[in-house]
C-alpha positions as CSV (number, residue, x, y, z in Angstrom):
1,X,0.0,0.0,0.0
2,X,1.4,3.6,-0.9
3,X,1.9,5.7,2.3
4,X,1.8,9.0,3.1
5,X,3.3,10.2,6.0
6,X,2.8,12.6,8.9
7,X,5.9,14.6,10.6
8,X,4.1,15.9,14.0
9,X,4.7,15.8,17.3
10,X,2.9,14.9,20.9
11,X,1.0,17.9,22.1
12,X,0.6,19.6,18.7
13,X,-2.8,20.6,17.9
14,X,-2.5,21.3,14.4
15,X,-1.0,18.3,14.1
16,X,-4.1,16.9,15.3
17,X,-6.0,18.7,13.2
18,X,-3.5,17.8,10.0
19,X,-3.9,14.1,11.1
20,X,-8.2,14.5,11.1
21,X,-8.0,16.4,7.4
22,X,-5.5,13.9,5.9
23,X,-6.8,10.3,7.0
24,X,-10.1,10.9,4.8
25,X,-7.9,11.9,2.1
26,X,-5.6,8.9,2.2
27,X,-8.2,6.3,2.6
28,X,-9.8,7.4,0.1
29,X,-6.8,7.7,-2.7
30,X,-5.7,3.8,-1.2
31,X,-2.8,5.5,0.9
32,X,-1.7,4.6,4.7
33,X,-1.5,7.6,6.9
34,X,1.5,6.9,9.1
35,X,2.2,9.5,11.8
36,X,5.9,10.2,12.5
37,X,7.4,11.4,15.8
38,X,9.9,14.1,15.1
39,X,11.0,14.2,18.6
40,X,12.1,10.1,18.3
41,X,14.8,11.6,16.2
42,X,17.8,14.4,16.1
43,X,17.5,14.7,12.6
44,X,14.1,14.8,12.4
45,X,13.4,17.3,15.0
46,X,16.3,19.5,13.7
47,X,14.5,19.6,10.1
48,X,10.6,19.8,11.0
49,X,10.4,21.7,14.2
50,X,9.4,25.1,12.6
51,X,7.5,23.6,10.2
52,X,5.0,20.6,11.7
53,X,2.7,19.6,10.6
54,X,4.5,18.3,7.3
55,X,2.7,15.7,4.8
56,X,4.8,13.2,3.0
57,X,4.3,11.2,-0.1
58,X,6.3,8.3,0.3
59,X,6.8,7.6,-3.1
60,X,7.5,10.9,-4.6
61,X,9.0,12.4,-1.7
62,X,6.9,15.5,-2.5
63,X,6.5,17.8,1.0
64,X,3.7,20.4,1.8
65,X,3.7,22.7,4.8
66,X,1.4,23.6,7.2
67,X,-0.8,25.3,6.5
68,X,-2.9,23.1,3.4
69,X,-5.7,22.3,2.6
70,X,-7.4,18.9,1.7
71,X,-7.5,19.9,-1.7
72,X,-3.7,19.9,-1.2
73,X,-3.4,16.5,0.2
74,X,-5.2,15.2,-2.5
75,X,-2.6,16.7,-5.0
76,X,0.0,15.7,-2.8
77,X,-1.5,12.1,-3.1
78,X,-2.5,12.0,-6.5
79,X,1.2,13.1,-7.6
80,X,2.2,9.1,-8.3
């Protein structure tokens, strides 16, 4: 299954709200939402600290920024 992952965070509320916005979005376009905990890792947290939430296409590698939209998501996800 094609995944699309989610840089966040414990106690981020737009990360929350990313998370409730994308999962709709992925199901429906056959993709996995996997959430990933920056703080689990130095390289992670050094490069998404300013910038979480961040939505990844796992197989493109494509990257959008908070803030987007699910109209967003879906051309994220529809980029493969």
């Amino acid at each position: 299954m094609k995944k699309v992952f989610l840089y966040s965070t414990l106690g981020c509320h737009l990360c929350e709200h990313a998370k409730a916005m994308i999962a709709p979005v992925a199901a429906a376009s056959g993709y996995e939402l996997e959430e990933v905990e920056i703080s689990d890792s130095e390289d992670l947290l050094e490069r998404y600290k300013l910038t979480i939430p961040v939505a990844r296409n796992a197989a493109t590698d494509e990257e959008i920024n908070w803030p987007f939209s699910q109209e967003q998501v879906a051309r994220l996800l529809k980029a493969t």
